[in-house]
C-alpha positions, -999 to 999 in steps of 0.1 A, spaced: 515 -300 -142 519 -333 -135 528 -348 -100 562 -363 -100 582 -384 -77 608 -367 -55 641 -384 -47 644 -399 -11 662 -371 10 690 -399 21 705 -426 4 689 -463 -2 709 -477 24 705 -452 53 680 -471 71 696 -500 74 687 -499 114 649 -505 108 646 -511 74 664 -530 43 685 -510 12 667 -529 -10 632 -528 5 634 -490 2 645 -495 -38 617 -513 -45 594 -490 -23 603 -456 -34 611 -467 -70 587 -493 -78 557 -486 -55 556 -451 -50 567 -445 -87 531 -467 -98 510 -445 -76 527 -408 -94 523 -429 -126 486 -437 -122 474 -406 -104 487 -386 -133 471 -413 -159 439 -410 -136 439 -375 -140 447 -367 -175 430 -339 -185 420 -322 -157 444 -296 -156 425 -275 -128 428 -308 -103 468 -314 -115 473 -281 -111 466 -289 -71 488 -296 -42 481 -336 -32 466 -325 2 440 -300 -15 433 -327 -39 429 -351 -13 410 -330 12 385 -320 -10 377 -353 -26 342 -342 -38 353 -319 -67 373 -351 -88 349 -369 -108 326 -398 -92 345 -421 -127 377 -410 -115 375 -410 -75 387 -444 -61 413 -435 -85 426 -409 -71 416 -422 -32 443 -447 -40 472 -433 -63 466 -397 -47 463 -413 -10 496 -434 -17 520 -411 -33 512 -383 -3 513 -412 22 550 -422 8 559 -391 1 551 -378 43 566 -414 47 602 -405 35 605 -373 51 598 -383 88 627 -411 87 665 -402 87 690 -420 102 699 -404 132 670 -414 151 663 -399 189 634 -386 211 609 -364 206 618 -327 220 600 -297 235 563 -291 226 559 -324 209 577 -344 238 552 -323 263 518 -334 241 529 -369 239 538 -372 277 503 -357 289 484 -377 260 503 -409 261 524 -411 293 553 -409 276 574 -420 244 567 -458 255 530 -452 255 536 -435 222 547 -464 211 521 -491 224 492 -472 209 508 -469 173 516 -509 177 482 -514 186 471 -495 157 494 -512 133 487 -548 146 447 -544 144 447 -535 110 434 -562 91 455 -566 55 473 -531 44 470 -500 58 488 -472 80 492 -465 118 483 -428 122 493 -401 151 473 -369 141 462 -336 154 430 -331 158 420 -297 168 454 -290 187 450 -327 207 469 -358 195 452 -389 190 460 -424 173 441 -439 139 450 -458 115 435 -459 77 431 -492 55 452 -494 18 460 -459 9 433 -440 28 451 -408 43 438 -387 75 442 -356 47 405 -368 36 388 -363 70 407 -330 71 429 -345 96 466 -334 103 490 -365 101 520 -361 125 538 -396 121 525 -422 102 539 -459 97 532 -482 63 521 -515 76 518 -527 38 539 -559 30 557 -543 9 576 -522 36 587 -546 55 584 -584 42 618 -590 32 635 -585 65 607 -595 85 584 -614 67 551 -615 85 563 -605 116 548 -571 114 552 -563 153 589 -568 148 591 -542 123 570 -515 139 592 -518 166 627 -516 148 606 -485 131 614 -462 161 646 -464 152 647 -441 125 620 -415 131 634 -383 122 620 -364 156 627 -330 139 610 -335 107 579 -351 136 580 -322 152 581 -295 125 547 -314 116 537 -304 151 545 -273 147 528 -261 115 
């Protein structure tokens, strides 16, 4: 079965705090639409590999075809990126909470140190890419991943992640990437970071 492209779970507009109504049109319908597109084109018949959820494909990169791989690195690795992408935002913004809150205090200092290490992360990364916080063996840790590399191909858990591709943010802040990482704070959706945590 073919992947396909779920709707955002808010409207267009609902992110107006960090990030444009039309910036998340063209994102969600243009961008991530292309990488569903090709992934499925990519993958045309081979049923047994569509027939996969994207982090099985992903995390076990060796059993897709050597023609097909890059392929799937980057259509596969950007519609699960996007996809994770959507689902930790929401509008109502907040702190992190409870076990989360606890990790990120004794591994960071705190929700400000949090934050440093994902900037530092997102500003160091030369051309596209994504600022990371995993878990790694029950311990949190900061990485970021060039184009549309996921930590799902290390075998990797990602808990938060932020797109540092032009795309997501050029037309409110142009290049000033820093800017937007951190207006991005404003709408992580702690509970949907968390539930990551959790499972």
């Amino acid at each position: 079965m073919p992947f396909e492209l779920a709707p955002l779970p808010y409207p267009a507009d609902a992110l107006e705090a960090a990030i444009d109504k039309t910036t998340m049109e063209i994102h969600h319908g243009r961008h991530h639409k292309a990488y569903v597109d090709n992934l499925n084109a990519a993958l045309a018949g081979h049923d047994n590999l569509l027939a996969l959820p994207i982090e099985k494909l992903l995390g076990n990169l060796s059993q897709v075809p050597e023609t097909i791989r890059q392929k799937v690195i980057n259509n596969g690795g950007g519609h699960a990126n996007h996809t994770f992408f959507w689902n930790i935002m929401g509008p109502a913004g907040g702190e992190p909470s409870g076990n989360l809150a606890a990790a990120i205090q004794s591994t960071f200092g705190g929700l400000d140190g949090l934050k440093a290490k994902i900037k530092e992360a997102a500003l160091a990364r030369f051309g596209s890419g994504w600022a990371w916080l995993i878990a790694d063996g029950g311990k949190l840790e900061i990485v970021s991943t060039a184009n549309q590399d996921t930590p799902l191909m290390t075998g990797k858990k990602p808990i938060l992640g932020v797109d540092v591709w032009e795309h997501a943010y050029y037309l409110r802040y142009q290049n000033k990437r820093a800017d937007y990482v951190d207006a991005w704070w404003k709408v992580a959706n702690w509970k949907a970071i968390e539930a990551h945590f959790a499972h």
